[in-house]
Structure formats: structure tokens, C-alpha cells
N, C-alpha and C positions, 0 to 999 in steps of 0.2 A: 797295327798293321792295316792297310787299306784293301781293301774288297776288291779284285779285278772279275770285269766280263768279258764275253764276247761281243762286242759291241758291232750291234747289225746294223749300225750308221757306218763306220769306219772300217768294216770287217778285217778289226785285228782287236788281240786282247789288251785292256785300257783298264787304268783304275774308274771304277764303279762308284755310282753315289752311294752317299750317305745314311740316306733314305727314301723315300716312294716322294717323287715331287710333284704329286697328283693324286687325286684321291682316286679309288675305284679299281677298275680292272685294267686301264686304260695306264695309272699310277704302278699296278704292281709290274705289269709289264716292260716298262720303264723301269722299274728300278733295278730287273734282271737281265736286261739287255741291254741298256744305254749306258755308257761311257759319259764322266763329266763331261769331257771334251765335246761328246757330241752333244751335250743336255745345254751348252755351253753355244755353239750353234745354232740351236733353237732358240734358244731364250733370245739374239741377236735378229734372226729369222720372222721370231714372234714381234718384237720390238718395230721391223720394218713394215709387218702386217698392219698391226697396229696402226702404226703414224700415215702408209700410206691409204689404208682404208678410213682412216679418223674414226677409229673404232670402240668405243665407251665400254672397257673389259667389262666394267660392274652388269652390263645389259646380257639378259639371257641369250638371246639371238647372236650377239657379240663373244660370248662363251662355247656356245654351243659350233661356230665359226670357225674359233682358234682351237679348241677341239678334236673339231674335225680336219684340220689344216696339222695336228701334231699327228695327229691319227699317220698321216700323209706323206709326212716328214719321215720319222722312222719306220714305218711299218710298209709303206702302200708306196706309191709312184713318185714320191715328192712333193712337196708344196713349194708352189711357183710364186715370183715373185709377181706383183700387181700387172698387168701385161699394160707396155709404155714405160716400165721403170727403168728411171737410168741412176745409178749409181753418181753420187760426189766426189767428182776426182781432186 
């Protein structure tokens, strides 16, 4: 049977991960209040961070970025997209 939270991305109850998909305090918190769905979101979110900052994850400064951009995401005001982005229709 699957783990549900309350998920303070989608503010309704959602099956929950698996496991901590982050290490630290930043991971456990996540794993008790993010919903796949939303963990699921991000990962897409991170993905556009990424490509549109040409971002090299392996680089401290580049970690330390998406970090603090997830921080943002679930917990804080949002993380915006790159400002000028326009989407591929």
C-alpha cells in the first residue's frame, strides 16, 4: 500500500514518495510533504532551469542554485521561470 501526504505543492492529500529524494533536511522534508505528482513537477521545472541557464548540475554553484530554486518551489514563493522564457508551442 502507498504512503499519502499532504502535499503543500497541490494542497490536497496525494500518494507520497518512496523515499527522501534528497539528501539532508531539505530531502526529509520532501519526503514528508511532497506528493509524487508534485516531486514530478519539479523534476520538469528543474529540467527547464537547467537547459535554460546551461547549467552543469555536477558544479557546486550549479547545485547549490537548483537547491535553492527547490527550496522555492515547494516551501517559499516559487521558482520562476528564466525571465524572457517562452514556452514551445
Amino acid at each position: 500500500m502507498s504512503r499519502t501526504v499532504h502535499c503543500v505543492l497541490l494542497k490536497r492529500e496525494a500518494e507520497g514518495l518512496e523515499r527522501a529524494p534528497y539528501p539532508g533536511e531539505l530531502g526529509r522534508r520532501i519526503y514528508e510533504q511532497v506528493s509524487k505528482e508534485a516531486w514530478a513537477q519539479w523534476l520538469r521545472h528543474q529540467t527547464l532551469l537547467i537547459n535554460e541557464y546551461r547549467l552543469t548540475p555536477i558544479e557546486p554553484k550549479a547545485r547549490k542554485f537548483l537547491e535553492s530554486e527547490m527550496e522555492k518551489f515547494f516551501f517559499g514563493t516559487g521558482s520562476q521561470a528564466p525571465q524572457g522564457y517562452q514556452p514551445e508551442r
